[in-house]
N, C-alpha and C positions, 0 to 999 in steps of 0.2 A: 515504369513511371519515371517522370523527369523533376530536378528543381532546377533553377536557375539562381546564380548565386547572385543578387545585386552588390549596387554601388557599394555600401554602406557592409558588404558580407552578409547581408540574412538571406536567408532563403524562406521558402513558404513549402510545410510540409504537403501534399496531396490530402484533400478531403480524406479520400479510401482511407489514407494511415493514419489522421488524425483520430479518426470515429473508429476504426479498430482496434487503436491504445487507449482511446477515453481521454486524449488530447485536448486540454480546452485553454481559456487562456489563463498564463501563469504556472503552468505543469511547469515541474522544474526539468529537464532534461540531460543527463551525463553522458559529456562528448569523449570520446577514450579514440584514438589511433590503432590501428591495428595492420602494420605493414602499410599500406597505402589506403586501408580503406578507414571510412570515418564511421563509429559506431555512434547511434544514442541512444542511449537508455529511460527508461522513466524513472526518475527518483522515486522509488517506494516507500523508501523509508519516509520522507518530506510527508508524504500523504497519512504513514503512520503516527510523528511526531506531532503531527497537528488534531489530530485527533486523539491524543493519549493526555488524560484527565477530563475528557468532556461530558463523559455515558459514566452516570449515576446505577448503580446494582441496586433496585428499589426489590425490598424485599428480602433480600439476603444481609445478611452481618457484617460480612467480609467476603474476600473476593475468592479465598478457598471453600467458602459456603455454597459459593454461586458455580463452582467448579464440583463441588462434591454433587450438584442436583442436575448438574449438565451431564454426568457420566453416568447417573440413577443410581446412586452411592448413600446410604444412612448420612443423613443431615446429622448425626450427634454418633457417626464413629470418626476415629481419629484419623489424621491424612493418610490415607494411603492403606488403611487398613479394614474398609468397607468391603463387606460382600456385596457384590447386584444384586 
């Protein structure tokens, strides 16, 4: 696969690589060098950051409740100290 770099510096990633990273528009992307070649990454973290305080634990107390019922842990033994 080719890009072509226009006037302006942008290029246009290939459909194929957009739709196999989940590219869409406003993906943040991290350009790093690497000897000659040009790396980009998908910001993850950005996709993380944005979604970190949004999803409400309905039903649980707290968020080590919601962890003790995800690993099938006694809801009322202390951290770390439930048998399955």
């Amino acid at each position: 696969m080719e890009a072509t770099v226009a006037e302006r510096g942008q290029i246009t990633l290939p459909k194929p690589v957009r739709d196999a990273l989940g590219l869409s528009k406003g993906t943040i992307l991290k350009v790093e060098l690497e000897g000659s070649r040009i790396v980009l990454r998908k910001s993850v973290d950005d996709a993380v950051s944005r979604a970190r305080g949004r999803f409400k634990l309905e039903g649980f107390g707290d968020t080590d409740a919601a962890m003790r019922a995800v690993r099938g842990e006694a809801a009322d033994a202390p951290n770390g100290d439930a048998t399955p």
